[in-house]
C-alpha positions as CSV (number, residue, x, y, z in Angstrom):
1,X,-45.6,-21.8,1.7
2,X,-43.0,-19.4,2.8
3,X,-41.8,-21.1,5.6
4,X,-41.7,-24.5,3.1
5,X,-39.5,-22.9,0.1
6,X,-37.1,-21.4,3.5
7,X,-36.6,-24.8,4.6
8,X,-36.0,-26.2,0.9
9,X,-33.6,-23.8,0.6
10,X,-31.5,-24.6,3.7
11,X,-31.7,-28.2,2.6
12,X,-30.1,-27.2,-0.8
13,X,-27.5,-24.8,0.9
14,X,-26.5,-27.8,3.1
15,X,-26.1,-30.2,0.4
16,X,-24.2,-28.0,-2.0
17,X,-21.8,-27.1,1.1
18,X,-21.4,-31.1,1.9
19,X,-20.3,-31.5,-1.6
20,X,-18.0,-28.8,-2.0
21,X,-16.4,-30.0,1.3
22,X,-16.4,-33.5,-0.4
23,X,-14.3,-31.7,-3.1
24,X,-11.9,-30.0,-0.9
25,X,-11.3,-33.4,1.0
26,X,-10.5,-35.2,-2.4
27,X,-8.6,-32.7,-3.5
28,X,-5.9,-32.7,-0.5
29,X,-6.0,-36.1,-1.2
30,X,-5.3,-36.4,-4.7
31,X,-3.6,-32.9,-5.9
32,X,-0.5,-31.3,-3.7
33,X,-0.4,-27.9,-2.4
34,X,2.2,-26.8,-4.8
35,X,0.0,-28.1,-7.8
36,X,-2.7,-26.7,-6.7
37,X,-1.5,-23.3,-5.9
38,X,0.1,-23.1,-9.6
39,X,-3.4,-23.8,-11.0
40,X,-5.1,-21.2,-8.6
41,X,-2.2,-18.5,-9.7
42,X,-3.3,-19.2,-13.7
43,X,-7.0,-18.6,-12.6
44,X,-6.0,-15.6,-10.7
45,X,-4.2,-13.9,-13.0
46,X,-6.4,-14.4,-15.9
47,X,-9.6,-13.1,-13.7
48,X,-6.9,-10.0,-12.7
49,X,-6.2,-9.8,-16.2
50,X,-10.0,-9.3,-17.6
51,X,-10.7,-6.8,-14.3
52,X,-7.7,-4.7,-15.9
53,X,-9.3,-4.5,-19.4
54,X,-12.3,-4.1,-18.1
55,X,-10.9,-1.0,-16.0
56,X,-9.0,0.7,-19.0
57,X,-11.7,-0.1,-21.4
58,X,-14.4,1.8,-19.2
59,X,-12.2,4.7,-18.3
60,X,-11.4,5.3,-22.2
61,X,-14.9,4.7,-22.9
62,X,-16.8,7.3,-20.1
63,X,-12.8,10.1,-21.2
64,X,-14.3,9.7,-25.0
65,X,-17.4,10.7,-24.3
66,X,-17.2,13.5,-22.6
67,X,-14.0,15.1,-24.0
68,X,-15.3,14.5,-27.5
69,X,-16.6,18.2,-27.9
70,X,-13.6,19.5,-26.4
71,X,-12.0,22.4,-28.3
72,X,-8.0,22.2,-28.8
73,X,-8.0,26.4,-29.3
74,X,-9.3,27.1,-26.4
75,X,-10.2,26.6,-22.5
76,X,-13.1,24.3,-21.9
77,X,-15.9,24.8,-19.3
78,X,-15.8,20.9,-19.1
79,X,-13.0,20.8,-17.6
80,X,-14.5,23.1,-14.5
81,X,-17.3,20.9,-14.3
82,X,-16.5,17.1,-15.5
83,X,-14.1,16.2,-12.8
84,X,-16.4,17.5,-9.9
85,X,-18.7,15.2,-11.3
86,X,-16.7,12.7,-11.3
87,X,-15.4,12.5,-7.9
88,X,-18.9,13.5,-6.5
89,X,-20.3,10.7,-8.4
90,X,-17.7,8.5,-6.7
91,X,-17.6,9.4,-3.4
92,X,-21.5,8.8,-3.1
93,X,-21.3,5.8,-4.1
94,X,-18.5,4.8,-1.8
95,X,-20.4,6.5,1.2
96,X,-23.9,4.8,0.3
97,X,-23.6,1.8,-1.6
98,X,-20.4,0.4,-0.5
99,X,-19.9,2.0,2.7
100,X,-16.7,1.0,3.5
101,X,-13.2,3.1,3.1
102,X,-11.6,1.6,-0.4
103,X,-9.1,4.1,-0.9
104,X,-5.4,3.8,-1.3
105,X,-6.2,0.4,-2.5
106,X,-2.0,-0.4,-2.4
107,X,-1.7,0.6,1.4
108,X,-4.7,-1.3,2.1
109,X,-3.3,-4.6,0.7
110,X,-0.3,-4.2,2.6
111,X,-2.4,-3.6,5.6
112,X,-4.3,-6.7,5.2
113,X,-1.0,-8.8,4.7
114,X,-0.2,-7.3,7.9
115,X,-2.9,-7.5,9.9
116,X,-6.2,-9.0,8.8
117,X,-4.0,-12.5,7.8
118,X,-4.7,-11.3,3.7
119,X,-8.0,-11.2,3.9
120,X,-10.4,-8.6,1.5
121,X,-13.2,-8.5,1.6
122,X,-15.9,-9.5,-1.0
123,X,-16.8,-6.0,-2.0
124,X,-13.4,-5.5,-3.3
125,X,-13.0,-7.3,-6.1
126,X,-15.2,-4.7,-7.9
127,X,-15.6,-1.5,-5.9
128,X,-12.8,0.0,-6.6
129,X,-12.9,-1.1,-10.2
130,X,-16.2,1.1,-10.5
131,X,-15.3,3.8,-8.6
132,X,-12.0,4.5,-10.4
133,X,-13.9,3.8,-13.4
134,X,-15.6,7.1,-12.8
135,X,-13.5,8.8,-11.1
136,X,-10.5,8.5,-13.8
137,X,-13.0,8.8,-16.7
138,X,-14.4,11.8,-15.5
139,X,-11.2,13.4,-15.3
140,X,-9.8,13.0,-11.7
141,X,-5.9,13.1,-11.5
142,X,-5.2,9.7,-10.3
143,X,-4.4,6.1,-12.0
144,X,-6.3,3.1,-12.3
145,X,-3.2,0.7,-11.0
146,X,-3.6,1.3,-7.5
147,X,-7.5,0.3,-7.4
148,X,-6.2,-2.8,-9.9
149,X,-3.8,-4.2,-7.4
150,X,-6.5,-4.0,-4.7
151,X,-9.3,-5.7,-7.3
152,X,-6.8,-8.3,-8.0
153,X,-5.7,-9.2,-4.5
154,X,-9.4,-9.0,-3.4
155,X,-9.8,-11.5,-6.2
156,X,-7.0,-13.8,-5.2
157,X,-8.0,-13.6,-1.4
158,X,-11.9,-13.9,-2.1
159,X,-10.7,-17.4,-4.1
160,X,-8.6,-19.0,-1.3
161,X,-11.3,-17.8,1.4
162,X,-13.6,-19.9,-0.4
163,X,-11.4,-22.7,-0.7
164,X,-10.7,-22.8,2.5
165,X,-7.2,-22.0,2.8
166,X,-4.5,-21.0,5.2
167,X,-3.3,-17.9,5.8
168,X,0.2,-18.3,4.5
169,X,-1.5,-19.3,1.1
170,X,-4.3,-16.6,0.7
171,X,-0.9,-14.3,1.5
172,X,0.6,-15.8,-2.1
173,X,-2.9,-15.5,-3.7
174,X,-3.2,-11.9,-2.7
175,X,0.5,-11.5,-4.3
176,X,-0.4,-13.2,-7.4
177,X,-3.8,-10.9,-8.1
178,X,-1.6,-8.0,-7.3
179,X,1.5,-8.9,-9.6
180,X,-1.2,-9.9,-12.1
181,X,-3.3,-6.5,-12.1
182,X,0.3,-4.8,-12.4
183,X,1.1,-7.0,-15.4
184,X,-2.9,-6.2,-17.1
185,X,-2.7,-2.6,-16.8
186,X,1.1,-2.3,-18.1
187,X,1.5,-4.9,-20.1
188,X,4.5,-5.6,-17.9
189,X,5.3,-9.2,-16.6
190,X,8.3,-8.6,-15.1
191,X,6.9,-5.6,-13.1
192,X,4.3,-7.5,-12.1
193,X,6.4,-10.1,-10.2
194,X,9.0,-6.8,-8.7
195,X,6.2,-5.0,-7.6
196,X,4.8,-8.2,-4.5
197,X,8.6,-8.1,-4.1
198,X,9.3,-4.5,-3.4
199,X,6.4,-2.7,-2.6
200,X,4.1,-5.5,-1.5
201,X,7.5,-6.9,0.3
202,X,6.6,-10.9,-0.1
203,X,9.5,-12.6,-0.2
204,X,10.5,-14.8,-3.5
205,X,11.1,-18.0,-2.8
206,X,11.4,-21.1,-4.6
207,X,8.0,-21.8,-3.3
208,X,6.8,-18.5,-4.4
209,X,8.4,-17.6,-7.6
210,X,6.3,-19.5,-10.1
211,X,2.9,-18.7,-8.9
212,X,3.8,-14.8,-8.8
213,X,5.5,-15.3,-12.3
214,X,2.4,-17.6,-13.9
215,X,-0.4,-15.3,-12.7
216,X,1.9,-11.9,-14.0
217,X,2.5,-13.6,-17.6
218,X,-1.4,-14.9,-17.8
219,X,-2.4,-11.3,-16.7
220,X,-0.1,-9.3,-19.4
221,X,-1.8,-12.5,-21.9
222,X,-5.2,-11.6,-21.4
223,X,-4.4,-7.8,-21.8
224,X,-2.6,-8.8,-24.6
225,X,-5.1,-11.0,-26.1
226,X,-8.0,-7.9,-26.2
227,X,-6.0,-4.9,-26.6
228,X,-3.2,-5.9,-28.9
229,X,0.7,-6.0,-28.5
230,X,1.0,-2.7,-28.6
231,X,3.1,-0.5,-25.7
232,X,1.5,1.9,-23.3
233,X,3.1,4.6,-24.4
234,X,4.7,5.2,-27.8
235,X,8.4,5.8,-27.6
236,X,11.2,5.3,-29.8
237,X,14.5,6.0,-29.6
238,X,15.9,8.4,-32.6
239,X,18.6,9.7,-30.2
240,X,21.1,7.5,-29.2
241,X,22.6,7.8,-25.8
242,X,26.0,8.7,-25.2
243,X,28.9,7.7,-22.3
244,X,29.4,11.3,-21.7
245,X,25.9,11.8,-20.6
246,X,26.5,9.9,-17.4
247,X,27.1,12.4,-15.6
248,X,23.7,14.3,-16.4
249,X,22.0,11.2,-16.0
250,X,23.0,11.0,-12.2
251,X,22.3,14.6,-11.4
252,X,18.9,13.8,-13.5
253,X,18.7,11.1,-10.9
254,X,19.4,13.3,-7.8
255,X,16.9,16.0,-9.4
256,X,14.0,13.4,-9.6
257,X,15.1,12.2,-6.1
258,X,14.0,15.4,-4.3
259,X,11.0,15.8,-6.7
260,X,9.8,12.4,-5.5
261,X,10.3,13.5,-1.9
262,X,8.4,16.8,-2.9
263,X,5.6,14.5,-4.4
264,X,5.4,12.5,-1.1
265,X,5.5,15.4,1.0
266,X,2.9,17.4,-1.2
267,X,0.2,13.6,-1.3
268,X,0.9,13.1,2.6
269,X,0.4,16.8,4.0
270,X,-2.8,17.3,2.0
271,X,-4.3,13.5,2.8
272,X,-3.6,14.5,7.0
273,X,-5.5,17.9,6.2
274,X,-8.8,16.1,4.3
275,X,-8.5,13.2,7.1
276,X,-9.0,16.2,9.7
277,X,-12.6,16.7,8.1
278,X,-14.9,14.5,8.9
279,X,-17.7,16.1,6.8
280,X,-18.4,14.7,3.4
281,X,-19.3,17.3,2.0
282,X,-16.8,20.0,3.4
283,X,-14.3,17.8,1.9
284,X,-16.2,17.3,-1.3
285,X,-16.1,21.1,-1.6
286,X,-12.5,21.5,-1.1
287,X,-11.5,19.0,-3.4
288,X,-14.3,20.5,-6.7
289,X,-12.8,24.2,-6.1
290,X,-8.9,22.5,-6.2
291,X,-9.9,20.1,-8.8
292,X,-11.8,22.1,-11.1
293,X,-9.1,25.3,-11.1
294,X,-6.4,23.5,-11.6
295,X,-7.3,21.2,-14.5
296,X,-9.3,24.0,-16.1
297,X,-6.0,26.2,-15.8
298,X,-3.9,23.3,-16.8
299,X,-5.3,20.5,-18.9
300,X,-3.0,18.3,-19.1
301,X,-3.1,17.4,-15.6
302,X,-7.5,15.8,-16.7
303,X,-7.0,12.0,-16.0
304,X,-4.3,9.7,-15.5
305,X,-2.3,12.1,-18.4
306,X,-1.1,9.5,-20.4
307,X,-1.5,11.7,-23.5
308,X,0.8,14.3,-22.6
309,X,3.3,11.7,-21.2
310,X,3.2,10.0,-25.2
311,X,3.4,14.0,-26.4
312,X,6.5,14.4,-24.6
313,X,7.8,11.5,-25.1
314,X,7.1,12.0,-29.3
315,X,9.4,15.1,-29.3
316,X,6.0,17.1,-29.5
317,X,6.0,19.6,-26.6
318,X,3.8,22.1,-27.9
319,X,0.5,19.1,-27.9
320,X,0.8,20.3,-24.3
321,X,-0.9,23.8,-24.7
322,X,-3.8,22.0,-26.5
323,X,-7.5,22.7,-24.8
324,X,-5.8,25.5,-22.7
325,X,-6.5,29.1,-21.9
326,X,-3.0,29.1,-22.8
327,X,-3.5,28.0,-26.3
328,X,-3.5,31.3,-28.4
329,X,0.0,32.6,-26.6
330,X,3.1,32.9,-27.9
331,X,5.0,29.9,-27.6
332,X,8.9,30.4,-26.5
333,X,11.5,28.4,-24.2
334,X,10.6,30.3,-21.1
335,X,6.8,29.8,-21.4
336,X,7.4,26.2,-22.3
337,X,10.4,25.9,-19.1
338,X,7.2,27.3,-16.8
339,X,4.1,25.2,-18.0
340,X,5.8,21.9,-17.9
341,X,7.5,23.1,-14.1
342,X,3.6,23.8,-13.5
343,X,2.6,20.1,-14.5
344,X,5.6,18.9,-12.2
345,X,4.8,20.5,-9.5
346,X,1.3,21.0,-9.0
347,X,0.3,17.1,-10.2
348,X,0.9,16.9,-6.9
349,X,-1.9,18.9,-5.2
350,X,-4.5,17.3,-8.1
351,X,-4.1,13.8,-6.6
352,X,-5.0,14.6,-3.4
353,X,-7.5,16.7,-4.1
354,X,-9.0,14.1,-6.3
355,X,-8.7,11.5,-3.3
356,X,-9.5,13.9,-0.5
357,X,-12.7,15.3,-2.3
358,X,-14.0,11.4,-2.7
359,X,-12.2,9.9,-5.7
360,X,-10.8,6.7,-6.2
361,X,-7.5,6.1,-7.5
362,X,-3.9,5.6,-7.3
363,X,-0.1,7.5,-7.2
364,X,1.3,4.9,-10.0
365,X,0.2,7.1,-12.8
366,X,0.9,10.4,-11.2
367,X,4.2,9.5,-10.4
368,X,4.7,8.6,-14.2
369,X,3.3,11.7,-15.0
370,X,6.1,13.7,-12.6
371,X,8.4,11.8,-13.7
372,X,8.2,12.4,-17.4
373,X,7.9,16.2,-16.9
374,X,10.7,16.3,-14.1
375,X,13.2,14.5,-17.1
376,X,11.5,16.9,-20.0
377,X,12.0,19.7,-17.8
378,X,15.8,18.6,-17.2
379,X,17.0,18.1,-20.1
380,X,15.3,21.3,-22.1
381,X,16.4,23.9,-19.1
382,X,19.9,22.6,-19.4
383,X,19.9,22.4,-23.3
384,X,18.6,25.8,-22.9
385,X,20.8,27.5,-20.5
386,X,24.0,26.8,-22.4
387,X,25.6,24.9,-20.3
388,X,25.3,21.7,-22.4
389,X,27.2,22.0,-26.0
390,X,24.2,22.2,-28.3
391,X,26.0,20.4,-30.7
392,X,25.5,17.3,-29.3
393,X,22.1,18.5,-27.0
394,X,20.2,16.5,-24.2
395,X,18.0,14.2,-25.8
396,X,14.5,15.5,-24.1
397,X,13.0,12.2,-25.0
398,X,15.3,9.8,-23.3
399,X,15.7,12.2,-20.1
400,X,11.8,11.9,-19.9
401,X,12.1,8.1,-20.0
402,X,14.2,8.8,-17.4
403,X,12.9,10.6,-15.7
404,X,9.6,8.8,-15.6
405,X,11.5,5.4,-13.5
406,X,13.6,7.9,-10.9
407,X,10.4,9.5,-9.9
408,X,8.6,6.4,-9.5
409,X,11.6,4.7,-8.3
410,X,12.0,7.6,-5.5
411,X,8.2,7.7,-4.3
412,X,7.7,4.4,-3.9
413,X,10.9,2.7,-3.1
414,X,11.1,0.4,-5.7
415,X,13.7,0.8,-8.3
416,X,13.9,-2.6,-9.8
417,X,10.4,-2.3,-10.6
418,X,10.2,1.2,-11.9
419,X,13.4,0.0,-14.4
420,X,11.4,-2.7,-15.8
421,X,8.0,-0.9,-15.7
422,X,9.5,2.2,-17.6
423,X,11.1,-0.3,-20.3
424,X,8.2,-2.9,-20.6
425,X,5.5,-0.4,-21.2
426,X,7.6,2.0,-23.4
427,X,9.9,-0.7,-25.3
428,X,13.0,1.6,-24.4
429,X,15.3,-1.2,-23.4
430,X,18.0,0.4,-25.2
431,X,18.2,3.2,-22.5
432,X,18.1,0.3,-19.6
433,X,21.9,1.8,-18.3
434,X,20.9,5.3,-17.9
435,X,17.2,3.9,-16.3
436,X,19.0,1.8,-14.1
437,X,21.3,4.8,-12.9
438,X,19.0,7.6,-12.5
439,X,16.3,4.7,-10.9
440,X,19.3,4.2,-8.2
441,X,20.5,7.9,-8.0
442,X,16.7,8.9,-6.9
443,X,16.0,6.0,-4.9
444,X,19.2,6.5,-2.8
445,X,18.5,10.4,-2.5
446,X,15.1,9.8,-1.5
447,X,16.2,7.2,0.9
448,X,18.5,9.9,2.9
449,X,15.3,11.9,4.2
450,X,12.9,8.8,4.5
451,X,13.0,5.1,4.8
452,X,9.6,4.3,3.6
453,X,7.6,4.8,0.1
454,X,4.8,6.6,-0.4
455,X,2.2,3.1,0.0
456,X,4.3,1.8,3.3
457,X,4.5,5.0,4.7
458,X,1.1,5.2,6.7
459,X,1.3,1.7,8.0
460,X,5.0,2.2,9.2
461,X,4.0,5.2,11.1
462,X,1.4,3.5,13.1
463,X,4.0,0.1,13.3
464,X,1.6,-2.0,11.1
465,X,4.0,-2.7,8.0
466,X,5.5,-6.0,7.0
467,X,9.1,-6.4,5.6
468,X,11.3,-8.1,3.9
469,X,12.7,-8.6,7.5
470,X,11.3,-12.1,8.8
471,X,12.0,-10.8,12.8
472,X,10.4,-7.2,12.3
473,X,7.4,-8.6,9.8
474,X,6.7,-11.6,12.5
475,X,6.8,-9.2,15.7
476,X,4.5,-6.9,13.3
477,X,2.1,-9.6,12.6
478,X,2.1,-10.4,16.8
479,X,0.0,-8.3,19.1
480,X,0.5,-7.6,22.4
481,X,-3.4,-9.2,22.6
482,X,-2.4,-12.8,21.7
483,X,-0.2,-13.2,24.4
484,X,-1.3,-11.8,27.5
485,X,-1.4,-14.2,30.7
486,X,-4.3,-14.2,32.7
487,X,-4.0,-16.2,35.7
488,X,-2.1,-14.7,37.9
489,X,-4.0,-13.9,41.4
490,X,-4.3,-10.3,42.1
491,X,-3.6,-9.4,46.0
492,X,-4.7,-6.1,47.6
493,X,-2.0,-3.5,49.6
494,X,-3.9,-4.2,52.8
495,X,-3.5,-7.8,52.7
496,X,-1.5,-9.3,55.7
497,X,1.4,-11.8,55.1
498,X,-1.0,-14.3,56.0
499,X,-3.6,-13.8,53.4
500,X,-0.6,-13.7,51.0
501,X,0.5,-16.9,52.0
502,X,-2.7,-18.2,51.6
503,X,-2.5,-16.7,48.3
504,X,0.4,-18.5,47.2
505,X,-1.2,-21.3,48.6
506,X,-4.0,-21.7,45.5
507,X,-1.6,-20.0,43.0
508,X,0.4,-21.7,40.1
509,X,2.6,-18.7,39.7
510,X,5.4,-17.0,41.6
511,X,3.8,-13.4,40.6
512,X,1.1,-11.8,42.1
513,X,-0.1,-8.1,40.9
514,X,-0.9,-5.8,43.3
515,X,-4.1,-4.1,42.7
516,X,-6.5,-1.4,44.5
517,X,-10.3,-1.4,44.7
518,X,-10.7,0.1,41.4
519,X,-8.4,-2.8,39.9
520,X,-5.4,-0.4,39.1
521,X,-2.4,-1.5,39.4
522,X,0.1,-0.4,42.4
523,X,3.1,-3.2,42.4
524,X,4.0,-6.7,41.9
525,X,4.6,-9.5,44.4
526,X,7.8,-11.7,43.7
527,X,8.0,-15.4,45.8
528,X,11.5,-14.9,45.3
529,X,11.6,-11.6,47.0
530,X,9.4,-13.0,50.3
531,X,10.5,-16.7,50.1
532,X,13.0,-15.2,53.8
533,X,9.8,-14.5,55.6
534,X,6.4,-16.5,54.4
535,X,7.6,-19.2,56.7
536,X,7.9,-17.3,59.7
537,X,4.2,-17.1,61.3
538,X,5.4,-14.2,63.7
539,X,5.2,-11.9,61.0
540,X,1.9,-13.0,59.7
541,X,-0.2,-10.2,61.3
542,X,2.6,-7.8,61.5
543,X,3.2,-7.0,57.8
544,X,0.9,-6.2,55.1
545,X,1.8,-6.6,51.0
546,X,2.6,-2.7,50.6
547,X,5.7,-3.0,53.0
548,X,7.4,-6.0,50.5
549,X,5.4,-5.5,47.2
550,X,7.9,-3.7,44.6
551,X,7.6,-1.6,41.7
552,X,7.6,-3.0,38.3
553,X,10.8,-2.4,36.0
554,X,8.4,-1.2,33.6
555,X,4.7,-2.0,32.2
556,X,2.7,-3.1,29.1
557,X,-0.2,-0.8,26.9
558,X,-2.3,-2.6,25.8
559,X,-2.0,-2.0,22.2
560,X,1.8,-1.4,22.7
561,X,3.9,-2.1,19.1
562,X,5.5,-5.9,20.2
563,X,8.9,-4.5,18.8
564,X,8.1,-1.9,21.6
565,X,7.7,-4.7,24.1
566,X,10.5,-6.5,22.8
567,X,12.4,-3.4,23.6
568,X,11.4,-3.1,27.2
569,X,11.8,-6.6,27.8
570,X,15.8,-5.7,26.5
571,X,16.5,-3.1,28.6
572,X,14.7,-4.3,31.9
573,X,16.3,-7.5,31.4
574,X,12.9,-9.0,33.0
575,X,11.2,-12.3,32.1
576,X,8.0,-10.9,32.9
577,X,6.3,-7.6,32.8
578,X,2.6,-6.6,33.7
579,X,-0.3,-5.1,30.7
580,X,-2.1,-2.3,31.5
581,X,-4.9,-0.5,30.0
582,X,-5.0,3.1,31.0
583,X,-3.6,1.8,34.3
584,X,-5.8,-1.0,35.2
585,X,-3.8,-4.3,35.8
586,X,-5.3,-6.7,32.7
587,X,-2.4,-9.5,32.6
588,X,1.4,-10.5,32.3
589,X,3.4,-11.2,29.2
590,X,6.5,-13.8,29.6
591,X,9.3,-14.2,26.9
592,X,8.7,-17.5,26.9
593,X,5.0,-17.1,25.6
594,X,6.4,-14.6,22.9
595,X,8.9,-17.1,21.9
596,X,6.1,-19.9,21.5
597,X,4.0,-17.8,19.4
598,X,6.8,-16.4,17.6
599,X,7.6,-19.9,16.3
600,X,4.1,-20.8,15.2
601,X,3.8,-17.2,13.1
602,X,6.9,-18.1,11.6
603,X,6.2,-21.4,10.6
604,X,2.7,-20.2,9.4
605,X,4.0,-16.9,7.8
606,X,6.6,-18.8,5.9
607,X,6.0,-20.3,2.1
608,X,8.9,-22.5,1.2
């Protein structure tokens, strides 16, 4: 009976798959590729949309349960404990049920645009989604966009895997889930679409602008539809902003650029340390003890710390010694000055140790975080240090809006969307001048000590990372792998003139490496160099190949960055150059292949 139903079932696989292909062949018939990818955007960013409510309705959901006993008077034991949970809870199910590495859910898009031709797998269109869930909710000091924008490129890929498409289209479908998770958790269209452009760094075309915009718009819809047209965070303007102020706003600007770098710095030093350990629960451990002391000390820094950001930006500074051990002292400038310069700086170290001790989550909401303390703290140091008139004082509000773009402008290298983030999700569109100054100022100070953001960053340093350049992201998506020449016929150094010419005899090529018994690789063999002499058979027994093979001008690693390659090529001036691996000869490489599959990534890599 077993065996029967097993062969029923393969008999109703293969029919359903026969009709779906049926489907795919009428629909190349009948429905063009733009069309088609237009309609696959609107489905994208509506499924996007719905994972990003779904994301921010469960973390609010497990945060008000287990905060609903906290105490404001006081410290809270909870926050020692709820966190550990959190991110033990997490990581478990990561390591067991999942078993696959899904953080840094940003970088990891970027590295499957680069590398695995934008394909996610299956498990990603919701592991992250639960994992962050938990992580977040608990209390972990991350944000829920970073595993959005992996959950709605996972969804976008997963869809045009199953339809069958090309790479260059699962590349705009990744975009769209990613602009469209952007645009659900925000509320922010327009940062949807700047984000694939800037940190994603897919290239708007006329062939790309209207899926990325139609999936960000029916993303923001959907999150709009369930949660209301309200902002993300609750700001309004009672200050107005003044001309003279310029000049604060760009040293605000410089100030949030080194912050940014300091944030960077701070993530990327502690990630290095937690990827030295390679046991679990070692790293588990390191990440409770920093966890747990730091939130417990310093409360606002449970979650993504979206309440503090709407305290600060409410005028109301003192909300920030709420559930703190810090609660009953007196409150002055200088205690205020050093509690929000502990926020700033030590955000920082909570993120990592969140994602280090087996969290799940991103740097978009910590970098919100810093950036609305680094323009709090600004703006109320100056105001009081006396050296701004306090007649007309820094408006603490607006330097926090501020603030909160140059930081995230700074770490990840995208001003244009951390402008339009900061306004969409706040409403402050009258301050866009002094945003789009202080974005600049940051980014450009940043910029001076590092050329990549805190996503691009990891992949850059191992020459994985696609850009905006069409040579750089083409030689990035080409491995030194795909174009390696095989059949060139190896001769050894004992070989005699004649054997060579009996070589050259069977051989299409005017190469021939020189290899030992153990198949490393001693020389190279040019016809051009012993045309003079293979037609003189009194030197047949006289000479062997050592006496007229030649060095190499230089040689191939396997593995070898092709801009590295493209480099040797340069500077030997050579047409060909040998591969090795770990000095065994494996193949050539010619321009001219390079140049032939240079064209055909090109044409595939490009959406027009």
């Amino acid at each position: 009976m077993a065996e029967v139903a097993e062969a029923n079932m393969e008999q109703a696989e293969s029919r359903v798959s026969q009709w779906f292909l049926k489907v795919l062949r009428w629909r190349e018939k009948h429905i063009s590729e733009r069309t088609f990818i237009v309609a696959l955007a609107i489905i994208i960013g509506v499924c996007s949309g719905l994972a990003a409510v779904l994301l921010k309705y469960l973390i609010s959901v497990i945060s008000h349960a287990l905060t609903k006993s906290v105490i404001a008077s006081h410290g809270n034991l909870q926050y020692l404990i709820f966190p550990v949970l959190g991110i033990l809870i997490s990581g478990l199910y990561v390591k067991y049920v999942i078993r696959d590495n899904i953080s840094h859910g940003v970088t990891r898009v970027l590295y499957a645009i680069a590398l695995k031709r934008s394909r996610l797998k299956f498990h990603n269109m919701y592991a992250s989604l639960v994992a962050s869930s938990v992580t977040i909710g608990f209390g972990g000091s991350v944000g829920a966009e970073g595993p959005i924008v992996f959950t709605g490129a996972a969804i976008g890929s997963n869809l045009g895997k199953a339809l069958r498409l090309p790479s260059h289209m699962l590349m705009m479908l990744v975009g769209c889930g990613a602009a469209a998770g952007i645009a659900g958790i925000f509320k922010a269209p327009i940062a949807g679409v700047l984000f694939t452009v800037e940190v994603l760094m897919l290239d708007l075309t006329a062939g790309s602008a209207v899926p990325l915009i139609l999936a960000s718009v029916s993303g923001a819809t959907v999150a709009y539809a369930f949660t209301g047209y309200n902002l993300e965070f609750f700001f309004s303007q009672s200050e107005p902003f003044f001309t003279s102020r310029i000049p604060y706003v760009v040293l605000l600007g410089v100030f949030c650029g080194f912050i940014s770098l300091y944030f960077t710095r701070v993530i990327d030093v502690m990630e290095r340390m937690f990827g030295r350990i390679s046991n679990f629960w070692v790293k588990f451990a390191i990440g409770a003890v920093v966890l747990s002391s730091l939130i417990y000390t310093f409360p606002p820094l449970y979650g993504e710390g979206y309440n503090s950001v709407n305290s600060l930006l409410s005028g109301d500074v003192a909300a920030l010694f709420d559930n703190s051990v810090f609660y009953g002292y007196r409150f002055n400038v200088l205690s205020c000055v050093l509690f929000v310069a502990a926020l700033m700086l030590l955000k920082a170290f909570a993120t990592a140790a969140t994602n280090g001790g087996g969290g799940v989550g991103g740097t978009f909401a910590p970098s919100l975080y810093v950036g609305c303390m680094a323009g709090f703290f600004f703006a109320y140091s100056l105001n009081a240090s006396g050296f701004v008139d306090m007649t007309l004082p820094l408006s603490t509000k607006n330097f926090a809006l501020m603030g909160m773009a140059a930081v995230m402008a700074g770490v990840m290298h995208a001003p244009l969307m951390a402008i339009f983030l900061t306004a969409e999700m706040t409403g402050g569109y009258d301050l866009f001048f002094p945003l789009l100054i202080a974005s600049v100022v940051s980014y450009l100070t940043v910029r001076i000590f590092t050329p990549y953001g805190i996503y691009t960053k990891r992949l850059a340093r191992r020459g994985e990372l696609l850009t905006h350049q069409k040579d750089h992201s083409v030689l990035t998506l080409l491995k030194v792998g795909s174009v390696i020449e095989t059949d060139f016929l190896p001769v050894r150094p004992e070989m005699s003139l004649k054997d060579m010419v009996d070589t050259i005899s069977h051989s299409r090529r005017n190469l021939f490496p020189v290899v030992d018994a153990k198949g490393m690789l001693l020389g190279i063999v040019a016809l051009d160099d012993i045309r003079d002499i293979i037609f003189r058979p009194d030197l047949y027994r006289k000479m062997n190949v050592n006496k007229f093979m030649s060095v190499p001008m230089a040689k191939i690693e396997v593995g070898m960055p092709m801009e590295e390659v493209m480099r040797l090529f340069d500077e030997t001036g050579a047409w060909n150059l040998p591969v090795v691996e770990k000095g065994k000869y494996v193949g050539f490489v010619s321009k001219s292949k390079i140049f032939t599959s240079y064209r055909e990534v090109l044409k595939h890599y490009s959406y027009d």
